[in-house]
C-alpha positions in Angstrom: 14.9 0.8 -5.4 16.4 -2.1 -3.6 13.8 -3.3 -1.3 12.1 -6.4 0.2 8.3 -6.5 -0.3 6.5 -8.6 2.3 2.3 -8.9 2.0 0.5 -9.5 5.4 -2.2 -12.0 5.6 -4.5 -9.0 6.4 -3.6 -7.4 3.2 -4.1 -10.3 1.5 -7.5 -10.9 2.7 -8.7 -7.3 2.4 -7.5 -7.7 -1.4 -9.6 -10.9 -2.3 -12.5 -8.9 -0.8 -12.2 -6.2 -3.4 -14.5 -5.5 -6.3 -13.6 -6.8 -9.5 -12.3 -3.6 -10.9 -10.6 -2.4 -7.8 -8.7 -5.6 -7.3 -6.8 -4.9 -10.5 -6.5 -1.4 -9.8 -5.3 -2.0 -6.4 -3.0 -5.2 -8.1 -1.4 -3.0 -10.6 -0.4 -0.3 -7.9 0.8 -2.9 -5.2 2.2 -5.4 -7.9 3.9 -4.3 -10.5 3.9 -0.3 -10.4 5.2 0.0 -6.9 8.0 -2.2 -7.7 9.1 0.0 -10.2 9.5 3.1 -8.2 12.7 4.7 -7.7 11.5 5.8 -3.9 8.7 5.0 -1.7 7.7 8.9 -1.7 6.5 8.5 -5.2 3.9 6.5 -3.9 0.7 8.9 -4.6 -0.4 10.4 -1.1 2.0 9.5 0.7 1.8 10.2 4.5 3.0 8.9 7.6 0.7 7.4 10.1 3.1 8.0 13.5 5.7 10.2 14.4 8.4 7.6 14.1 7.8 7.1 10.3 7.2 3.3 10.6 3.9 3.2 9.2 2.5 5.3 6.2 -0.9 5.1 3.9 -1.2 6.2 0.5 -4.0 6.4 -2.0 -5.4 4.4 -5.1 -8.5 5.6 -6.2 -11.3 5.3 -3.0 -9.0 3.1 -1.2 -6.2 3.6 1.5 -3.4 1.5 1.3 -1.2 1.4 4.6 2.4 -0.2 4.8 5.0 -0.6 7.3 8.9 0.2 6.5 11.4 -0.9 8.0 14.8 0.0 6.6 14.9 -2.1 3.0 12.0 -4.0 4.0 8.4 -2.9 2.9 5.1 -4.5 4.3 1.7 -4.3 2.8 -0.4 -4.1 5.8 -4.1 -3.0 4.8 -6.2 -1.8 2.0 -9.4 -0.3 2.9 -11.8 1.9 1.5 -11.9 5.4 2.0 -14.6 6.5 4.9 -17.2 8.7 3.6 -17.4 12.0 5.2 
């Protein structure tokens, strides 16, 4: 997979304010894992957030992950946890 990965400040900040144990989770996932994906549908529950398949969210663990793509460019956007319901 030939892609740019870009990390918002959002992300970023949602990622220092992680637990221990889910910031490496989330790290390995996001850091080195994704980048070694043949396709961004391998991404575990992958779904798209709008009908023009700009934005998706996928899972690790309890926490969503969403990301914006943009032809060969791939923005980390958010990682939140999952709402209890």
């Amino acid at each position: 997979m030939s892609i740019e990965v870009r990390y918002a400040r959002s992300f970023l900040r949602d990622l220092r304010n992680l637990e221990s144990a889910a910031y490496q989770l989330v790290c390995e996932v996001v850091f080195e894992d994704f980048l070694a994906l043949k396709q961004i549908q391998d991404l575990p529950g992958l779904q798209s957030i709008t009908s023009d398949a700009i934005f998706y969210r996928f899972t690790i663990d309890n926490y969503i992950v969403g990301i914006e793509v943009t032809g060969e460019i791939v923005k980390f956007l958010r990682v939140l946890p999952k709402p209890n319901i």
